[in-house]
C-alpha positions as CSV (number, residue, x, y, z in Angstrom):
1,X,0.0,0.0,0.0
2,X,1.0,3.8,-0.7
3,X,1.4,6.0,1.9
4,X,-0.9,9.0,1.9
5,X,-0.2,12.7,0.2
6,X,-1.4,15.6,2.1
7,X,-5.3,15.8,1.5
8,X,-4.6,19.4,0.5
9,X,-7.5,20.7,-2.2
10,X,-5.9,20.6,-5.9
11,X,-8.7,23.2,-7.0
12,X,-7.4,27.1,-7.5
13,X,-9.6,29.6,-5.9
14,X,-9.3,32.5,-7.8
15,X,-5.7,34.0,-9.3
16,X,-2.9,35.7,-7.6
17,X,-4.9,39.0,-8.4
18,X,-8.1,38.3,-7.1
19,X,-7.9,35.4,-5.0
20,X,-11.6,34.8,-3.9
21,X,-13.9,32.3,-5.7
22,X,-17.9,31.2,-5.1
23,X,-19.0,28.2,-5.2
24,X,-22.8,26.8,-5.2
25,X,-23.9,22.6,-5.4
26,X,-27.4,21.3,-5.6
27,X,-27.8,17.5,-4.5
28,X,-30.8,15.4,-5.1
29,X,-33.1,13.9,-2.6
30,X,-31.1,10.8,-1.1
31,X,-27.5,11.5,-2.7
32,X,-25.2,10.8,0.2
33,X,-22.2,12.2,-0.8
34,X,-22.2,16.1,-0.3
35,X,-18.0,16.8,0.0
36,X,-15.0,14.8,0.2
37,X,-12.9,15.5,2.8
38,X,-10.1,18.3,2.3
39,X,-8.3,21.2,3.4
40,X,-7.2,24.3,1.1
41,X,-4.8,27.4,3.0
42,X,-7.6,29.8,2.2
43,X,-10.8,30.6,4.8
44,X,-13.9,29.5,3.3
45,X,-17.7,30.4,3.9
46,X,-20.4,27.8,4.0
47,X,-23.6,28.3,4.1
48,X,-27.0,26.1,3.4
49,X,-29.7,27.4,1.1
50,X,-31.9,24.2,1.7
51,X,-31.9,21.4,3.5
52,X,-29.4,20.0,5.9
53,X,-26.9,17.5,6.3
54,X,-24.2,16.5,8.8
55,X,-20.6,18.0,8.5
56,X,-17.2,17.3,9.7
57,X,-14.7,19.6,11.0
58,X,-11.5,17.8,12.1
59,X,-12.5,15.8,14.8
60,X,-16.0,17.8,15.7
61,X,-19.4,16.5,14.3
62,X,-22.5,18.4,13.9
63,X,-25.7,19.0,11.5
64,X,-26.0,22.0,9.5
65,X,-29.1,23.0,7.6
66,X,-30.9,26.0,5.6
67,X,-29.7,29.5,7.0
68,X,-26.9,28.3,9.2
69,X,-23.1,30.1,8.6
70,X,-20.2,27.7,8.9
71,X,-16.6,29.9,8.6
72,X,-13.5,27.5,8.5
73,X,-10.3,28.4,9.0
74,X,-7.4,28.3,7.0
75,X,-5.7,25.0,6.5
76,X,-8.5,22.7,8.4
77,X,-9.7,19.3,7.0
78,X,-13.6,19.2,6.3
79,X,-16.3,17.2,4.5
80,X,-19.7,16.1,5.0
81,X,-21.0,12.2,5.8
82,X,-24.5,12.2,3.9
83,X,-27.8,14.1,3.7
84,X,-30.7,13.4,5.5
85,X,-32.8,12.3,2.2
86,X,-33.6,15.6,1.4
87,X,-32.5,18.1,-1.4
88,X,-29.4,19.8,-0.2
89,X,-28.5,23.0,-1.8
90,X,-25.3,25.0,-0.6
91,X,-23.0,27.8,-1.3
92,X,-19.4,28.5,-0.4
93,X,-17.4,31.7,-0.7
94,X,-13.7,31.1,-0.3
95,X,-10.8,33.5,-0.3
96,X,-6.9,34.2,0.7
97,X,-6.7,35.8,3.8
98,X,-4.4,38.9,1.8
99,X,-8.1,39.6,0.2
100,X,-9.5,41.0,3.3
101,X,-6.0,42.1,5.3
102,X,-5.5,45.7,3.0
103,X,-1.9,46.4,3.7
104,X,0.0,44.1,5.9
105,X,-0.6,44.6,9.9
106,X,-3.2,47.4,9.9
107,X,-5.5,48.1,12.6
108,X,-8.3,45.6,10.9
109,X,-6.1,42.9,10.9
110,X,-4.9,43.2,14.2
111,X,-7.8,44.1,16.0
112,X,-10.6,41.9,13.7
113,X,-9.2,39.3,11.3
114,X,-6.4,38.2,13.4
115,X,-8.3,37.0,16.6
116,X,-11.4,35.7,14.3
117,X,-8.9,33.6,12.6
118,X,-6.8,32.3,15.3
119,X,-6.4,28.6,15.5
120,X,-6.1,28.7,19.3
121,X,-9.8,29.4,18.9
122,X,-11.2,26.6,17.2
123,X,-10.7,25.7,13.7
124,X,-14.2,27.2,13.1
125,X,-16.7,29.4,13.7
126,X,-20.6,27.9,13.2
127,X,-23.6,30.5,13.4
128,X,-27.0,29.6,14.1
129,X,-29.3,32.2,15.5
130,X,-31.7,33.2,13.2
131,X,-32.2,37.2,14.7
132,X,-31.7,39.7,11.8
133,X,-27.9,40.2,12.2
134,X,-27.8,36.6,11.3
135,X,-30.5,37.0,8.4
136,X,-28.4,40.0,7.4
137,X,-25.5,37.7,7.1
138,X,-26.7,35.3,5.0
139,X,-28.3,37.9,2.8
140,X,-25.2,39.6,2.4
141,X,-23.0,35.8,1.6
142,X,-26.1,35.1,-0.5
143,X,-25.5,38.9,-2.6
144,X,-21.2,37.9,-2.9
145,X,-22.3,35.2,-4.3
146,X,-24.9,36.2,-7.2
147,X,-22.4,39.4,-7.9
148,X,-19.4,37.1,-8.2
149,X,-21.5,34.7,-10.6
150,X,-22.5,37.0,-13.0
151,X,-19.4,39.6,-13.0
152,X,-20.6,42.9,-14.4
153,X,-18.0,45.7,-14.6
154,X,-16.5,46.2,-11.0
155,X,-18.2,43.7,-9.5
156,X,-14.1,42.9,-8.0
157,X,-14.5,45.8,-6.0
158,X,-18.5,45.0,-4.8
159,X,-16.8,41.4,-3.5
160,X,-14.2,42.6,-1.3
161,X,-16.5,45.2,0.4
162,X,-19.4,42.8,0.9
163,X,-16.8,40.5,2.4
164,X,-15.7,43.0,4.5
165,X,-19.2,43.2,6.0
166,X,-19.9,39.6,6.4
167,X,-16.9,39.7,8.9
168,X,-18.0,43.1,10.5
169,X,-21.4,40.5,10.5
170,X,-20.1,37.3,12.2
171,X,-17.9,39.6,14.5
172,X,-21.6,41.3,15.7
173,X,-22.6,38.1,16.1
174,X,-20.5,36.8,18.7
175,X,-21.7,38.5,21.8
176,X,-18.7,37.6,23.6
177,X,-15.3,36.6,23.9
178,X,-14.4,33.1,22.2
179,X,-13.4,30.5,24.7
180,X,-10.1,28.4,23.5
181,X,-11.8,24.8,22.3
182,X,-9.0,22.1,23.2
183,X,-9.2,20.7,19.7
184,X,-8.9,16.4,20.0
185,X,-5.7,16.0,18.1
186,X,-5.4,12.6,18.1
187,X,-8.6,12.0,16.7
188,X,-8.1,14.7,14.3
189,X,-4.5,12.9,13.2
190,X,-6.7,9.7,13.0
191,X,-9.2,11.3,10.5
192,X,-6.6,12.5,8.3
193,X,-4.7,9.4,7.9
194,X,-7.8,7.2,7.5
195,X,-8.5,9.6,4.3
196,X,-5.1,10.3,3.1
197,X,-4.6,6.7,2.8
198,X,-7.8,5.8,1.3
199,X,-7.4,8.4,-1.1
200,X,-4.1,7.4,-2.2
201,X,-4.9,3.4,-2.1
202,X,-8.8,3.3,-3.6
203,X,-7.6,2.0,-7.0
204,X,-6.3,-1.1,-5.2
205,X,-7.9,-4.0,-3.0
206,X,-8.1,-2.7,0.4
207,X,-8.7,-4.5,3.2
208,X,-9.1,-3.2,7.1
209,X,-6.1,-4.9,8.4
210,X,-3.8,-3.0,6.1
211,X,-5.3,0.3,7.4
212,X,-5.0,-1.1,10.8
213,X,-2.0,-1.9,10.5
214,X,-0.8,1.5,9.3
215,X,-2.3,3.5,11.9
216,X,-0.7,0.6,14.6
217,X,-4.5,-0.3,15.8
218,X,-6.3,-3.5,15.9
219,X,-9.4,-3.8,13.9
220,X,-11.6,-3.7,16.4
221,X,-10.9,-0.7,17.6
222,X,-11.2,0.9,13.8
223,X,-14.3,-1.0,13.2
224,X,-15.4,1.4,15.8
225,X,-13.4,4.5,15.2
226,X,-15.3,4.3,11.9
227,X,-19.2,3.9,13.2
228,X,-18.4,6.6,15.8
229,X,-16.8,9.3,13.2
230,X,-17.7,8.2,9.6
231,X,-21.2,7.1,10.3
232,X,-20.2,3.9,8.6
233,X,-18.5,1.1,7.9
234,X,-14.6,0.9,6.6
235,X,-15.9,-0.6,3.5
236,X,-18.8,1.6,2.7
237,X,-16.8,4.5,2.8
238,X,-14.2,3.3,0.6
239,X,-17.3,2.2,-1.9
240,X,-18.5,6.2,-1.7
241,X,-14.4,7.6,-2.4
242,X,-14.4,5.6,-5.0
243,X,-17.8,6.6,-6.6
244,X,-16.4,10.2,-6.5
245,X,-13.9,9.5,-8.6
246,X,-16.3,7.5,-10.8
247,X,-18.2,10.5,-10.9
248,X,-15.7,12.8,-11.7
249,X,-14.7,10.9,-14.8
250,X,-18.1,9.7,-15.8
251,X,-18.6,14.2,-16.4
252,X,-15.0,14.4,-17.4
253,X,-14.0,12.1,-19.7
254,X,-15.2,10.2,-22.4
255,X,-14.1,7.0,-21.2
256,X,-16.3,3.4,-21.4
257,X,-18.0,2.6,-18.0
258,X,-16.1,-0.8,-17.6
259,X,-13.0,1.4,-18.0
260,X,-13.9,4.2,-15.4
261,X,-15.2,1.0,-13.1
262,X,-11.4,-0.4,-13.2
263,X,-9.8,2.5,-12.9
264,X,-11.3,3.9,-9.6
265,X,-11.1,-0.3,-8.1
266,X,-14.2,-1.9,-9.0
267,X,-13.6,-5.3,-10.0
268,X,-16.2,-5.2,-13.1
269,X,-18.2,-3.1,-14.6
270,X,-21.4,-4.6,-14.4
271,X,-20.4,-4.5,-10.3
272,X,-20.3,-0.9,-10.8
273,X,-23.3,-0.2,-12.4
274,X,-25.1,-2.3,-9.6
275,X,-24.1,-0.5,-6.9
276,X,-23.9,2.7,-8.9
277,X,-27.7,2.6,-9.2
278,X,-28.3,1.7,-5.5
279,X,-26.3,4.9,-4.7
280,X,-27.6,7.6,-7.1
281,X,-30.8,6.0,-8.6
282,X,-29.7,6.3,-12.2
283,X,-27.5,4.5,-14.2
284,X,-23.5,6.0,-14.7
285,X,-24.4,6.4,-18.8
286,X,-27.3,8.2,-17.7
287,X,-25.3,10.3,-15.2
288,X,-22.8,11.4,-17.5
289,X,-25.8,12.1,-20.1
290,X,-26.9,14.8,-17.1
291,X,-30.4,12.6,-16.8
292,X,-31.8,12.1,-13.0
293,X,-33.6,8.9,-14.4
């Protein structure tokens, strides 16, 4: 087995002259794979639009659903299990710290965006009263979003400042003083090598004592690391990893099914397009076609 690469995000947000992108994905009722996990070095704004669905920050569980604002830090691992058979719709606004900081040290950034970032803090910030600071909020990320989607002539200049008053937003919002969360650092380690190693190894046969044996555990113990913190079992998560990267290829490429079935470590195609259809109620020819049925 390969060891893992860091699960860093290959995706560019933005250039080196505007480094902010936005970001919106509409699931379909029962789809159970909303976002694999990653990290990227820029902060990123989450926010639902409808439904809800549980989400994973490190080691820290909770549900998220329409109207709640999920900021995450710089250089943190995050993903979502499932949905909870509803249609999930979500947006995310992610930037480079340098965006928001003006020049380097001001007063903003050390009196605002330095303490709202700090890792010492948590590795997040999640906002869910809905009083109309928190209803301006998600107006505002919902107005970044639409104006960075459609791009009219200095629409640059209408990102950073709405930007600027989300934070002023989520600063009003927290009515006092953030408490240091002791973050669970072993379990977080644990998360990221479960995924880096998957992620490098799906292609291959995997089997739980190989990961057990990387991470110097006995089964056991991961057969129950994974029910407590994946929601499922070793190989059920493996099965949705590798359907992401079925999917990815099915809209991608123009590649046969059997072939896309081998080269993300199904052992046939007609195997694939079994489970394919338990999964996302369609076949994968369909899927690539764009067709729900």
């Amino acid at each position: 087995m390969k060891q893992p690469r860091p699960l860093r995000e290959n995706r560019k947000h933005g250039d080196l002259l505007f480094p902010v992108s936005a970001y919106e994905t509409k699931m379909e009722e029962d789809f159970q794979m909303p976002l694999s996990y990653h990290w990227h070095p820029e902060i990123e704004i989450f926010f639902i639009t409808s439904g809800k669905a549980n989400f994973q920050v490190e080691a820290e569980q909770f549900v998220i659903e329409e109207g709640d604002v999920l900021l995450i830090k710089p250089n943190t691992l995050h993903g979502s299990h499932d949905c909870f058979g509803t249609k999930l719709e979500f947006r995310a606004v992610v930037f480079d710290y340098s965006f928001l900081s003006g020049m380097a040290n001001d007063r903003i950034e050390q009196k605002y965006l330095q303490p709202l970032l700090a890792q010492e803090q948590g590795r997040y910030i999640l906002l869910r009263e809905k009083n109309s600071i928190q209803k301006a909020l998600f107006e505002m990320l919902n107005k970044t979003f639409f104006v960075f989607d459609e791009k009219e002539k200095g629409y640059e200049l209408l990102v950073r400042a709405y930007l600027l008053q989300v934070v002023y937003d989520i600063i009003m919002l927290q009515k006092e003083e953030i408490q240091p969360v002791k973050a669970n650092t072993r379990k977080s380690e644990m998360i990221r090598k479960i995924v880096g190693f998957v992620e490098e190894n799906y292609t291959q046969r995997i089997v739980l004592n190989s990961l057990a044996a990387y991470l110097s555990v006995s089964e056991g113990y991961l057969c129950r690391f994974f029910r407590e913190n994946f929601h499922m079992t070793f190989v059920e998560y493996v099965q949705r990893v590798r359907f992401r990267k079925a999917e990815r290829l099915l809209k991608e490429t123009d590649d046969p099914v059997g072939k896309i079935a081998l080269d993300v470590g199904f052992g046939s195609g007609n195997y694939f397009t079994t489970e394919f259809g338990k999964l996302y109620h369609t076949t994968p020819q369909k899927y690539r076609k764009g067709q729900d049925t």
